[in-house]
C-alpha positions, 0 to 999 in steps of 0.5 A: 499494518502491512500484510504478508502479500504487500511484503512482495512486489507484483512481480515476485508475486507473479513469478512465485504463482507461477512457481507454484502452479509449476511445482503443484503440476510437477508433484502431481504429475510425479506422484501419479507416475510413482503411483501407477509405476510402482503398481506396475512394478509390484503386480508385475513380479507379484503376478509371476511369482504367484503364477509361477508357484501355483504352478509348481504347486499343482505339479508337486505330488507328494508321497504319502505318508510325508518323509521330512527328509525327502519333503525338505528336498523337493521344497529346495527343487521347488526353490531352485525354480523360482520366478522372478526371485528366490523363494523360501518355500516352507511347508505344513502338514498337519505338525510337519513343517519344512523349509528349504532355506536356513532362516526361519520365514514363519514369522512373515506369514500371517494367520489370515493367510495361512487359515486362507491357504488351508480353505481355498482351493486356488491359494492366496498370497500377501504383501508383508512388511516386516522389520522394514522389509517387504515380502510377497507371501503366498500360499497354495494347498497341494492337491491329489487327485482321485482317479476314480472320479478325476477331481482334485481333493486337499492332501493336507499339505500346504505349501508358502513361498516367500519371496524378499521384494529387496530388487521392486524396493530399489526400483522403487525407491529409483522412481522416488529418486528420479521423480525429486531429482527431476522436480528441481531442474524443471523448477529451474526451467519453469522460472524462465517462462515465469520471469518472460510472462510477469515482463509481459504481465507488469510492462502495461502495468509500469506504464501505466504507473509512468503516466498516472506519475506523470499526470500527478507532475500536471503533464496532462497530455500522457497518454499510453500506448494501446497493444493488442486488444486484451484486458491491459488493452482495455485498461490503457483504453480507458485511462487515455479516455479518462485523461482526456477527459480529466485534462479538458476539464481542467483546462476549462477550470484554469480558463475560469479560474484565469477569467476570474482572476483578470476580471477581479483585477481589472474590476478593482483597478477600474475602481482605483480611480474613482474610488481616489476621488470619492475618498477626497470628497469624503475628506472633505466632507469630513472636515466640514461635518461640524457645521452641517445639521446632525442628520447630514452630518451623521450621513456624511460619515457613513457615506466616509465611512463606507467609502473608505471601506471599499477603498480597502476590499478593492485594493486586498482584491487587487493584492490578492488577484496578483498572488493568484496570477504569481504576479508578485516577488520579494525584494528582500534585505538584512533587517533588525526584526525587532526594529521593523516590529517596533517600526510597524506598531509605531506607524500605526500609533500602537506602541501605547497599546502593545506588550512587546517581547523583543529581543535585539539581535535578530537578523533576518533577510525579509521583504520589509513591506510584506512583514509590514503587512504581516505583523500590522495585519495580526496586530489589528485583528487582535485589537479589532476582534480580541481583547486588550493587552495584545502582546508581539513576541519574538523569538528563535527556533532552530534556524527560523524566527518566531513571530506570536500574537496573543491577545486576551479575548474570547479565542477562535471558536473551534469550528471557526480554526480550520477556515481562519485563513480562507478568504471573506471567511467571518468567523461571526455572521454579526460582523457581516458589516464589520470593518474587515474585507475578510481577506487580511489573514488570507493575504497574510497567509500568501505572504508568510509562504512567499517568504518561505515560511509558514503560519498557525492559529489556535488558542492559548492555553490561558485564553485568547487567540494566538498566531505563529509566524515561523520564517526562516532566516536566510529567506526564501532561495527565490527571493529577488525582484522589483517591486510588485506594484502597491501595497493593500491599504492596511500595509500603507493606511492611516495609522488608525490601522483601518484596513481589510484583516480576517476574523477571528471569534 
């Protein structure tokens, strides 16, 4: 199943990264400048405001005892002088409160501030939030002084300002504005550096997918351009040693594989000539085996037997050697399948000794000698190596023409299935020495391809080994040539079907 990051392509991946380094940069940078900003802007007005009220504070000498009335009016005169706002300046004296504004401020000032304000000497102060506003509240004694020593003592009176922070929150909240304002346009300008530095991430990179395509395609001489001397430098370096490498080795595997093939052809054709006369002494030889001495007789044979043997691998290894050297091509025609079924079976002398299940009506366009070989092939090795009833059956799937041997055998052993078609595979080391060159299913195979179609082996659900040809009607669209030299002797041997078949199990 794919993941999250697979959903993207590299580059989108790239410039997302980028993105984000860009927007976790940005956000820093804006918090921290908010963070010190509003400091700055609050300790700033905080600073003056307390300085300023400590000094009123220490200025303000009251008549004792307090008049309420003339008290309220030297809290407005203190008022009036406010830094960097207006106060509300309230004030205690034991019962006594005043205040010089006409909303109650009380409420804003805390216990901890006023017991503070009572006890120490130099005041304290506060910031507040109250009902979605803040306050800066501060508090400082009044104090009288003593002629005779000269030191200050507390009167008892205490006096709090507050002071509404509305114009450090609209500032503030300018910052905020600024900063988010500010994070999306430099998003947008960081996209382009984003974009440029993927293109120079990703080009070496496409590049190197172009040439590792386009060694998959066998042009094995792709070799990419080396630029400057960073890693994607050192990865092209690589590849290029890498494909050097892969393209000298094979092309020292086409150059084997080329010497083996002419050296299997030349060595079979070489053994044509020979092998034609030896197979005309053996015929005769045969012949005369009555009248000799059972001991010669009985050798007579084997040597007969033999030689007819090699006659077969020697002409499978030349049919086979012109597959591998695409050497061979198909002359097709419009034929009856079922007639050219009956024609192979008949030429074999194995009408008698085959069920049939062949519908009329089937044409087909087919290299009628190579289907010769296909059907005699599949035929024989089901006679050889399943059992008896062997049945042909055609049919019609969809645009293609199926072709089924089934035999009543034992089956394909299981290890056996996968290698059925490889060549001299024998499915059983018994047969070392069977009648087989264990390059018939091989060649059948090749030529079920060349028409364009393909082949299965398995086995049958009530028992016995089972072959499917699938062949396409209209042939392959390559299909056209002359003649590509003889036939393998099972396709044009002596109607005893002698001739070179795979194994089955």
């Amino acid at each position: 199943m794919p993941t999250a990051a697979s959903a993207f392509g590299l580059r989108t991946r790239l410039v997302l990264a980028f993105l984000l380094v860009a927007a976790v940069s940005a956000v820093t940078t804006a918090a921290l400048t908010y963070r010190e900003a509003r400091s700055a802007v609050l300790v700033r007005a905080q600073d003056t405001a307390v300085a300023s009220f400590r000094e009123e504070a220490e200025r303000f000498v009251p008549s004792l005892p307090l008049d309420p009335e003339s008290l309220r009016w030297n809290l407005y005169d203190i008022a009036a002088r406010a830094k960097p706002h207006p106060w509300i300046v309230f004030a205690e004296y034991g019962s006594l409160r005043a205040s010089s504004g006409d909303r109650p401020v009380s409420g804003v000032l805390t216990a901890e501030l006023r017991r503070t304000a009572h006890t120490s000497p130099h005041g304290t102060f506060e910031r507040v939030v109250k009902d979605g506003k803040a306050y800066l509240t501060i508090g400082m004694p009044v104090l009288t002084r003593v002629v005779a020593g000269g030191r200050a003592v507390p009167s008892g009176l205490v006096l709090f300002a507050v002071m509404p922070m509305t114009n450090e929150e609209v500032d503030i909240d300018a910052l905020v504005t600024a900063a988010r304002d500010g994070a999306l346009p430099g998003l947008a300008v960081a996209l382009v550096p984003a974009l440029l530095a993927a293109r120079s991430v990703l080009r070496p990179v496409r590049e190197l997918r172009r040439a590792a395509h386009s060694m998959g395609g066998g042009q094995l001489d792709t070799r990419i351009a080396v630029r400057g001397r960073d890693e994607m430098a050192a990865l092209a370096s690589t590849f290029n040693e890498s494909a050097a490498r892969l393209e000298h080795s094979v092309q020292e595997l086409r150059d084997a594989g080329t010497r083996a093939r002419r050296f299997a052809s030349d060595v079979s054709h070489e053994l044509r000539t020979p092998l034609a006369g030896m197979l005309a002494v053996t015929d005769v030889l045969d012949e005369d085996a009555g009248t000799l001495d059972p001991d010669t007789a009985r050798a007579v044979r084997l040597i007969s037997a033999e030689t007819g043997k090699l006659a077969v691998l020697v002409e499978d290894l030349m049919e086979i050697s012109r597959f591998d050297a695409r050497a061979v091509s198909l002359v097709t025609d419009e034929v009856d399948a079922a007639e050219a079924v009956r024609s192979t079976l008949s030429g074999r002398q194995w009408l008698d000794r085959i069920r049939t299940e062949l519908p009329e009506g089937f044409r087909i366009r087919l290299d009628p000698r190579r289907f010769d070989v296909i059907v005699a092939n599949l035929v024989g090795n089901a006679l050889r190596h399943g059992a008896e009833p062997v049945t042909v059956r055609l049919s019609k799937r969809g645009g293609a023409l199926i072709v089924e041997v089934h035999d009543n055998g034992p089956g394909i052993a299981p290890d056996a299935l996968p290698h059925i078609f490889d060549r001299f595979y024998k499915a059983d080391a018994a047969r070392a020495r069977s009648s087989g060159s264990g390059l018939g299913l091989a060649i059948t195979e090749e030529n079920v391809r060349l028409h364009g179609g393909t082949i299965h082996a398995r086995n049958a659900p009530g028992g016995g080994a089972l072959f499917m040809v699938e062949l396409p009607f209209e042939g392959p669209a390559s299909a056209s040539g002359a003649p590509d030299g003889p036939l393998p002797a099972h396709a044009s041997g002596p109607p005893d079907g002698r001739g070179g078949t795979g194994a089955t199990a």
